[in-house]
N, C-alpha and C positions, 0 to 999 in steps of 0.2 A: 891645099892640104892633100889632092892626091897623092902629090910628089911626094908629099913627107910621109903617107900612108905605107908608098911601094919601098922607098928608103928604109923605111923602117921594117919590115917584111925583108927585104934583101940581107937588112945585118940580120937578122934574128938568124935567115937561111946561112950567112955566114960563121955566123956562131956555132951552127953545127946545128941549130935546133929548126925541125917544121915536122911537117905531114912525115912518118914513119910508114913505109908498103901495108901495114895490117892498120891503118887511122884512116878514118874518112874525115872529110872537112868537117861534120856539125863534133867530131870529136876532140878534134884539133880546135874548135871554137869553144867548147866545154872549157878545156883544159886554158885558152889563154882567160877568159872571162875567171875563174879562178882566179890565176895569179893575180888580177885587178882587184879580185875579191880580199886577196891575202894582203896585198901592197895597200888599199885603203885600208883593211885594220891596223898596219902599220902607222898611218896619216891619222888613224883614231886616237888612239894608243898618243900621238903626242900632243892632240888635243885634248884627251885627258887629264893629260898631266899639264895640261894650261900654257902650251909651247908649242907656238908655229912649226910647222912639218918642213923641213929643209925642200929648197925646189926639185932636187933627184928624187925626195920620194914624192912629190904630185908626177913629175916624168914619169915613176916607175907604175904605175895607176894607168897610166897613159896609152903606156907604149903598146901592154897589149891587148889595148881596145882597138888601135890604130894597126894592127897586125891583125886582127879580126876583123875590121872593117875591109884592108884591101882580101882578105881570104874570101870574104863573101861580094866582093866587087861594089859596096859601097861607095858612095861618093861622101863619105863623114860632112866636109863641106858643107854642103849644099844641104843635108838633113840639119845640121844642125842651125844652119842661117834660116830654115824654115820654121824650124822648130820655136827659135826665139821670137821671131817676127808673129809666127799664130799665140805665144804664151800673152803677148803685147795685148791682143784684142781679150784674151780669158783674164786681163786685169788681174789685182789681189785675192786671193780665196782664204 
């Protein structure tokens, strides 16, 4: 998942969009957590209405979590293969 973290970071930098000279990283991390913020009310917004969310928008939730992750040099990966493997043992709640 690295790869597809820094891929992803590359387009984004392609696009024209990243760190601006006056943005420090944790601002630049505000603003992509946002957009995930804005993009799952979108995925809400069609469960609402009792209608699976097309695959582009769970992608668009995605992408800039995964543009946040390589920003702050995460290994998403790896957090999250732990993550699931510890919820295993905290059983149903």
């Amino acid at each position: 998942m690295r790869r597809l973290q820094k891929y992803v970071l590359d387009c984004i930098h392609q696009r024209g969009y990243g760190i601006t000279e006056n943005e420090s990283i944790p601002e630049y991390n505000v603003r992509q957590y946002l957009k995930a913020t804005e993009e799952m009310g979108e995925i809400a917004r069609y469960l609402f209405d009792r209608q699976s969310p097309p695959a582009t928008e769970i992608a668009d939730v995605i992408i800039p979590l995964l543009a946040m992750a390589e920003m702050l040099n995460y290994d998403l990966e790896t957090a999250i293969t732990e993550k699931v493997e510890n919820d295993i043992e905290r059983g149903i709640r």
